[in-house]
N, C-alpha and C positions, 0 to 999 in steps of 0.2 A: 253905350246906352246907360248903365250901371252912374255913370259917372253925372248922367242929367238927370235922373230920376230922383227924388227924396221918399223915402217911406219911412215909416215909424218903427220903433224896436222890433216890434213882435213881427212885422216882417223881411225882415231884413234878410232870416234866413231862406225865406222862400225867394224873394231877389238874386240868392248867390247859387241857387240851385235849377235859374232858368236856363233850360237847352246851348243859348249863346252862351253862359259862362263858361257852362262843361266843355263845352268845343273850344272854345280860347284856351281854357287849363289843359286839354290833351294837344290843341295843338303847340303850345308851348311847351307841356313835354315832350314830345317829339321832334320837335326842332331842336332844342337845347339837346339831346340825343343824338343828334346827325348834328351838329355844328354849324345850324343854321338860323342866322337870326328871324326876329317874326319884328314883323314893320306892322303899328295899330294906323290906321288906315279912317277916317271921319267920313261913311256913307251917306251925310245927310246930303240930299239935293242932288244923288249921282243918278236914279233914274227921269229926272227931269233937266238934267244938262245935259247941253247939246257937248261932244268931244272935240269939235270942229270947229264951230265958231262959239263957244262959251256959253251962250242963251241959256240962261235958268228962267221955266215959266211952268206951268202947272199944267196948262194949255200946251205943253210938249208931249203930255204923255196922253191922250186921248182918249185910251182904252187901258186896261190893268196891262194888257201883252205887246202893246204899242207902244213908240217912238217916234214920234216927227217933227221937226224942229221948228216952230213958226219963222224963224228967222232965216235960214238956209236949206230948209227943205231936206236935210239928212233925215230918214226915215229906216226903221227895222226894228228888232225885236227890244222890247224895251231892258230884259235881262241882259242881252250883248251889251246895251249902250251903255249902261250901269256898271258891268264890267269892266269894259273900256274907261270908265272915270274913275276905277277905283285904281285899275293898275295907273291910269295918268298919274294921279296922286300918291300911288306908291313909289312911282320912278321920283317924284321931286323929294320924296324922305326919303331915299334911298342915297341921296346926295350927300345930304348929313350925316348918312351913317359911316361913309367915306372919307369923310374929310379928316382928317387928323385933328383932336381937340387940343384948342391952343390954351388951354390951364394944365396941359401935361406938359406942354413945352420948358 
């Protein structure tokens, strides 16, 4: 979010002092304490994808606490379904982080 948002000087410190930042800075320390990498993960459109068949529509999410896919009819809480797209997305950058980088070779 940090990264799409523009503000002006004078707030820029209150920007780095929003709730999400603090949580990224602790969980990053934390992880880097336990030897665990952290994967930054792009939530935009995850509770209106369907994890099934793809469908992004706005018309998916019907209610704030809802999920129903106009296109397949996968329905349930729309928190689960959000999570399910972000771990999706996390498993496909978790690919790269595997790979061996071929400029060290």
């Amino acid at each position: 979010m940090r990264d799409r948002v523009t503000v002006s000087r004078h707030q820029r410190a209150t920007l780095n002092t929003w709730p999400f930042h603090r949580l990224e800075q602790h969980l990053r320390y934390k992880a880097k304490r336990a030897g665990v990498p952290v994967l930054l993960v792009d939530a935009r459109y995850t509770s209106q994808r369907c994890p099934r068949c793809g469908h992004t529509d706005r018309a998916n999410r019907p209610s704030r606490d809802h999920f129903h896919c106009r296109r397949c009819g996968l329905a349930g809480p729309a928190d689960v379904v959000a999570a399910v797209n972000i771990r999706n997305r996390a498993r496909s950058v978790w690919v790269h982080v595997n790979v061996p980088d071929p400029a060290a070779a």
